[in-house]
N, C-alpha and C positions, 0 to 999 in steps of 0.2 A: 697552781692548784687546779688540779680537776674539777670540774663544774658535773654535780649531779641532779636527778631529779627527783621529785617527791617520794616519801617513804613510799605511799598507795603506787606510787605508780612502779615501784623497784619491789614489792608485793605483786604487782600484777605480771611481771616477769619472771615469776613460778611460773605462769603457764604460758605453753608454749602456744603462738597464736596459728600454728600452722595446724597443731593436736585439735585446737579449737575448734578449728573452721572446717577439717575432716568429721569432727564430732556433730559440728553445724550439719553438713550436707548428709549424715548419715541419718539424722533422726529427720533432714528435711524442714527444720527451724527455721527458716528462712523462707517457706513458698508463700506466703501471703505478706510479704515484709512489703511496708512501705515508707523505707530510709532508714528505719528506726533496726539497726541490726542486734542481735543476737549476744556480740561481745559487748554491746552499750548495754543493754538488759541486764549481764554477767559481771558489770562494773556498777551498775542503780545499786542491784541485789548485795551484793558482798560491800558496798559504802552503808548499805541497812545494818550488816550483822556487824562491820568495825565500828563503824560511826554512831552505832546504838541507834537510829534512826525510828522512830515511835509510827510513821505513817508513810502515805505515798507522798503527802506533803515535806514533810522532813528530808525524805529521801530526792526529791527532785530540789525544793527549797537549797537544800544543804550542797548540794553538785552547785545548782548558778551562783550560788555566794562565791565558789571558790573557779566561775566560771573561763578565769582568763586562765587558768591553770591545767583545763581540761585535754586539751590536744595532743600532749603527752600521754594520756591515758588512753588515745587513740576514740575520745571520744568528743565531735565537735561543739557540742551545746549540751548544758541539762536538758531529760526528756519532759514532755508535758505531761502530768499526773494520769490524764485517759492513755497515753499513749505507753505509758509504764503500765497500767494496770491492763492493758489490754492483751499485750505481750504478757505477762502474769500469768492472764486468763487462757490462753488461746497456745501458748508457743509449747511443743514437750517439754513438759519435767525429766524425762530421759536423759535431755541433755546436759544438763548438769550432775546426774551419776554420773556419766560417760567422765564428763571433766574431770570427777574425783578421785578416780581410778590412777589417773599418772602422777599427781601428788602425794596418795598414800604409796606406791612402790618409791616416791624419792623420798618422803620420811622413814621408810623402811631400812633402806639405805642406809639412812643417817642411825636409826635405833641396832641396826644387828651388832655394831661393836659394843655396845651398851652391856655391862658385867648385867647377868642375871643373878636374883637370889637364890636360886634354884641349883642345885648341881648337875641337874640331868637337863637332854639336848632336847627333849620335846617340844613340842608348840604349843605354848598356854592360850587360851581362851575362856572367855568370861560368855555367856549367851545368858541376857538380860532383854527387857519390854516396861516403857515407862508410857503413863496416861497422859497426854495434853488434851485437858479441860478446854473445848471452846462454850459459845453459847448457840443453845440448838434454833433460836431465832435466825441468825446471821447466817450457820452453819447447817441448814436443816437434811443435808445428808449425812451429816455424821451423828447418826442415831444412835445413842449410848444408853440412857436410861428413859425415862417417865420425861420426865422434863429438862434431862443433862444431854449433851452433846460432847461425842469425844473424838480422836484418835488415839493412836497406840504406837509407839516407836519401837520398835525391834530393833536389837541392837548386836552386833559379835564384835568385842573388843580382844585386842589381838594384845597382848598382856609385851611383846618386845616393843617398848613404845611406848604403850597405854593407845593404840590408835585403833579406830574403830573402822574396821573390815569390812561388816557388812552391813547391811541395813536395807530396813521396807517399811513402812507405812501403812497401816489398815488400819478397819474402823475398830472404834473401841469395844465392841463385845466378841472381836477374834482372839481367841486362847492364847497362851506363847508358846503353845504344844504344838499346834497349827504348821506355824511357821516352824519348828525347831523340825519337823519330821521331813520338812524339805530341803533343808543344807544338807551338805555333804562338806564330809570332814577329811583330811588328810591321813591315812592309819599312822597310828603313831601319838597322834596329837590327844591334849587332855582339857576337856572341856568342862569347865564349873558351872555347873547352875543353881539355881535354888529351889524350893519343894515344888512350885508349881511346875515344872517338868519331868514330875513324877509320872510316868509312863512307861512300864514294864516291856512293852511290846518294844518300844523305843529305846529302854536299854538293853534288850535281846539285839535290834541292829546294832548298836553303837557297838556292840561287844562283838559280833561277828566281822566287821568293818574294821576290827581292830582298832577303834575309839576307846581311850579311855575316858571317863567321865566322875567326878565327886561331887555330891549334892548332899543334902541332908534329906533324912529317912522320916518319911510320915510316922506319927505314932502308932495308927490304926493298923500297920501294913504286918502282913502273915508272913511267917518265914519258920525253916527247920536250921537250928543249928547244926553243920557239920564237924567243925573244928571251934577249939577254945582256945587263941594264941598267947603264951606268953606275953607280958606287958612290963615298960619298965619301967619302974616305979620314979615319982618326981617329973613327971612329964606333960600331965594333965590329961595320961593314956587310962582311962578306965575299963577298959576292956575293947577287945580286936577278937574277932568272929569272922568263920568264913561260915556265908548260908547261904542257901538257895531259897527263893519266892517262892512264895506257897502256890499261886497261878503256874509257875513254870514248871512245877513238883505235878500238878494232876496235872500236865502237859507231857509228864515223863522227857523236858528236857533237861539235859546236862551242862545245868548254867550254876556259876557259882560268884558271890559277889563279897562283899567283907562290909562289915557293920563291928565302926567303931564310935564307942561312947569315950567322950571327951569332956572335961570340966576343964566351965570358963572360967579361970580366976578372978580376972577385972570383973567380969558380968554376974559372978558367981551364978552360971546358968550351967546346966548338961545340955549338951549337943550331940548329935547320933548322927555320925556321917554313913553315907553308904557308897561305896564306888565297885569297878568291875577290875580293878586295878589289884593285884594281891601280893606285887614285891615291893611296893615301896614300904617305909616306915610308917607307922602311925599316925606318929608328929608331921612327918610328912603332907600326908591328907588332910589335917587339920588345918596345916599352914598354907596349903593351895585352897582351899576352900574358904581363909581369912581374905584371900589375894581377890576374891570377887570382890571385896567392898569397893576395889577401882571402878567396877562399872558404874555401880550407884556416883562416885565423885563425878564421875564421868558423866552423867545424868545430869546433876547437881550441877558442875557447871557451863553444862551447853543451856540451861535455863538460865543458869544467873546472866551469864558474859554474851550471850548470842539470844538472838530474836527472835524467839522459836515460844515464847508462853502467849504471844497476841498476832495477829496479822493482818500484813497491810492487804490481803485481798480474800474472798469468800468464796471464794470456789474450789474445785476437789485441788485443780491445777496447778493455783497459786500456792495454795498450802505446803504442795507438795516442791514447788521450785523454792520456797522459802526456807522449807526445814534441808534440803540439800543443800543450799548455798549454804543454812547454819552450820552443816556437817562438814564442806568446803573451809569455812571461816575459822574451823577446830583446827582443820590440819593444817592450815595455814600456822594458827601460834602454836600448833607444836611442832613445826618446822622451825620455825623462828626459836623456841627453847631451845630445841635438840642440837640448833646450828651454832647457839651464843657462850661464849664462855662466860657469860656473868651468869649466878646462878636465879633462873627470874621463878616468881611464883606466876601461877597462870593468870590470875586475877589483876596482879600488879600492872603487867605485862598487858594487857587487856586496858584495864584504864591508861597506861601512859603513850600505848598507841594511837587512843583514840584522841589524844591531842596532839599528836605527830603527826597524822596522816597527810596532810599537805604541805608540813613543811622538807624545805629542800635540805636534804642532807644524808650522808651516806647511813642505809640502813644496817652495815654489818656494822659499821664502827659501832653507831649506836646504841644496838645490841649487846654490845661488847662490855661498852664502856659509859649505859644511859647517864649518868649524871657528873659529865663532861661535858664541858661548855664544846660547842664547833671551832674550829679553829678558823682564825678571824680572816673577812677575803680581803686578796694582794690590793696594797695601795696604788690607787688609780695614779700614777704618773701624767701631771700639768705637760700642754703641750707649750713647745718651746718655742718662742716667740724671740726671732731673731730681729724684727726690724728694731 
C-alpha cells in the first residue's frame, strides 16, 4: 500500500513551487523576509479560506494543533499571529494574482472538453461587480458612504467552466463602467452584462472591436426604429428590432444594434434586451443573457464557502491578499469538481473538505468515491523470535 500525505498538502501540489518562487523574486516578496517566507504566508492564507478560519488566531491556532503534520506542507512551525499579520500587511498582493494565473489555464484545460449549451464556438463572458461591506472605523480608507465603508469586486467570469478570469479591487464608489472600458476582449467573443454598463460610447467600441455584447436596455433610452423582424410565435419572442441610438443618429454614425422584448413566463415580467449582435436568434439572446445569473452564484458563493465578507487584517494590503487567495481557493474546488467523477455540489464539497484537510489519504480517490471508507493499512507482521 502506498503511503500518502494529507488532502492540504496533495492541494498544495497544484502549484508548482518553482512558478512560486519565480513569482516570489518577481514582485520581490521576500526583501525584508525574516525566516518567515512567502510560500508559509500562501499556506496561513488558503488554510483561512479552506479551513473557514474566522481570525489570525484561528489561522495560526488551527496550523499548531495539527503542528507535527506541518513539514510536509513545506512549512516548519505555525507562524506567530504579528508575524502573519505583518506579512499581510507589508508583502505584495501581486503575488498572489501572479499565483492565480497558472491554475486558472489548468482548469481551463480541464473545462474546454466540457459540452456547451450553446451551438456556436464564441467565448462567453459574464462582466459583473459586487459590494463587500466593511466597517469604515476599522477600514477608514475604504470610503463608501456617510458612515458606510466599502470595496467593489469586479469580476469576468469566463462561462467554459464557470471560472473567473479577471478580476480588480477598487473602492466602493468606482462605477463598473470604469473598469469594463479598460478590458479588452478577444473579437469574436460575447460578453453579458447588465444595465449598469449601459454606455453607448462603450458599445460603439465593443462593436468596432468586433465584441459582441447582450445586456438589457434602459427604459429612458432614445432610438429610431429601422427594421421590424419577424417573430416566432410561442417562444416568449415579442418583438426583434433593428435600431440605431439616438446619440449615435445626431452623430451621423452608422451603427445598428437589435432590441428585443421578451416575456418572462416564470417571472411574468417583459424584459428588453439590447445587443450589437444581429444573426443570432431571438431565443437565442434571451437565453445568453439568462446565462449571466452564474455570475451572481458565483458572487453568492465565494461569500458563503470562502472568507472574503470579514478580515483578518485592516489594511488596503491584507484585504487585497485575502480576497485573491479567496479567488485562489475558488479555483482550487473547481478544479477538484471538474477533476472528480462523483458529481459534487460546490457547497457539499466545501464543508466535507474542511474536515479532510489533514487527514492522510489519497485525495483523487476521494473525490471519486467521498463516502468510502479508506482501505485498511497492511498488517504489521510480529517479529520472529527464534530463540
Amino acid at each position: 500500500m502506498s503511503v500518502v500525505c494529507s488532502i492540504f498538502s496533495q492541494i498544495l501540489q497544484l502549484f508548482s513551487r518553482a512558478q512560486f518562487q519565480a513569482a516570489v523574486e518577481k514582485h520581490q516578496a521576500e526583501r525584508h523576509a525574516r525566516g518567515f517566507s512567502s510560500w508559509s504566508q500562501f499556506i496561513a492564507m488558503l488554510f483561512c479560506q479552506l479551513g473557514r478560519a474566522h481570525s489570525l488566531s484561528e489561522i495560526t491556532q488551527g496550523l499548531a494543533a495539527s503542528e507535527g503534520k506541518l513539514k510536509h506542507l513545506g512549512l516548519n512551525q505555525a507562524p506567530a499571529k504579528s508575524t502573519l499579520a505583518y506579512a499581510n500587511q507589508h508583502r505584495p498582493w501581486e503575488l498572489f494574482q501572479t499565483v492565480f494565473s497558472p491554475l486558472l489555464e489548468r482548469c481551463r484545460t480541464l473545462a474546454a472538453g466540457r459540452k456547451s449549451k450553446f451551438r456556436f464556438k464564441n467565448k462567453l463572458v459574464s462582466l459583473d461587480a459586487t459590494t463587500i461591506d466593511l466597517c469604515l472605523e476599522l477600514y477608514d480608507w475604504a470610503h463608501f458612504r456617510r458612515t458606510k465603508g466599502a470595496v467593489k469586486l469586479h469580476l469576468l467570469l469566463d462561462h467554459d467552466g464557470y471560472l473567473p478570469s479577471f478580476a480588480v479591487l477598487t473602492d466602493g464608489k468606482t462605477h463598473e463602467i470604469r473598469v469594463a472600458r479598460e478590458l479588452r476582449f478577444d473579437p469574436g467573443a460575447i460578453l453579458v452584462v447588465d444595465r449598469g454598463y449601459n454606455d453607448y460610447t462603450w458599445f460603439e467600441t465593443l462593436t468596432h472591436q468586433r465584441v459582441w455584447f447582450v445586456t438589457r436596455m434602459k427604459e429612458n433610452a432614445d432610438y429610431l426604429v429601422s427594421e421590424d423582424r419577424p417573430v416566432t410565435p410561442g417562444k416568449g419572442v415579442r418583438s426583434d428590432q433593428i435600431i440605431s441610438l439616438l446619440p449615435h443618429v445626431r452623430q451621423n454614425k452608422d451603427l445598428f444594434f437589435r432590441r428585443i422584448v421578451f416575456w418572462d413566463e416564470k417571472n411574468q415580467k417583459e424584459l428588453v434586451f439590447l445587443t450589437n449582435h444581429l444573426e443570432f436568434a431571438a431565443s437565442t439572446i434571451a437565453a445568453l443573457y439568462k446565462e449571466r445569473w452564474h455570475i451572481e452564484l458565483f458572487f453568492k458563493s465565494l461569500k458563503q464557502l470562502c472568507k472574503i465578507k470579514t478580515f483578518v487584517g485592516a489594511s488596503p494590503n491584507a484585504v487585497k491578499t485575502q480576497v485573491w487567495t479567496a479567488l485562489i481557493a475558488m479555483l482550487v474546488l473547481r478544479f477538484l469538481q471538474l477533476k472528480a467523477t462523483f458529481n459534487w455540489a460546490l457547497s457539499n464539497l466545501v464543508a466535507l473538505l474542511r474536515q479532510q484537510l489533514f487527514v492522510h489519504r489519497d485525495l483523487w480517490a476521494w473525490l471519486d468515491q467521498p463516502f468510502q471508507p479508506p482501505p485498511p493499512p497492511p498488517a504489521r507482521q510480529l517479529p520472529l523470535n527464534l530463540a
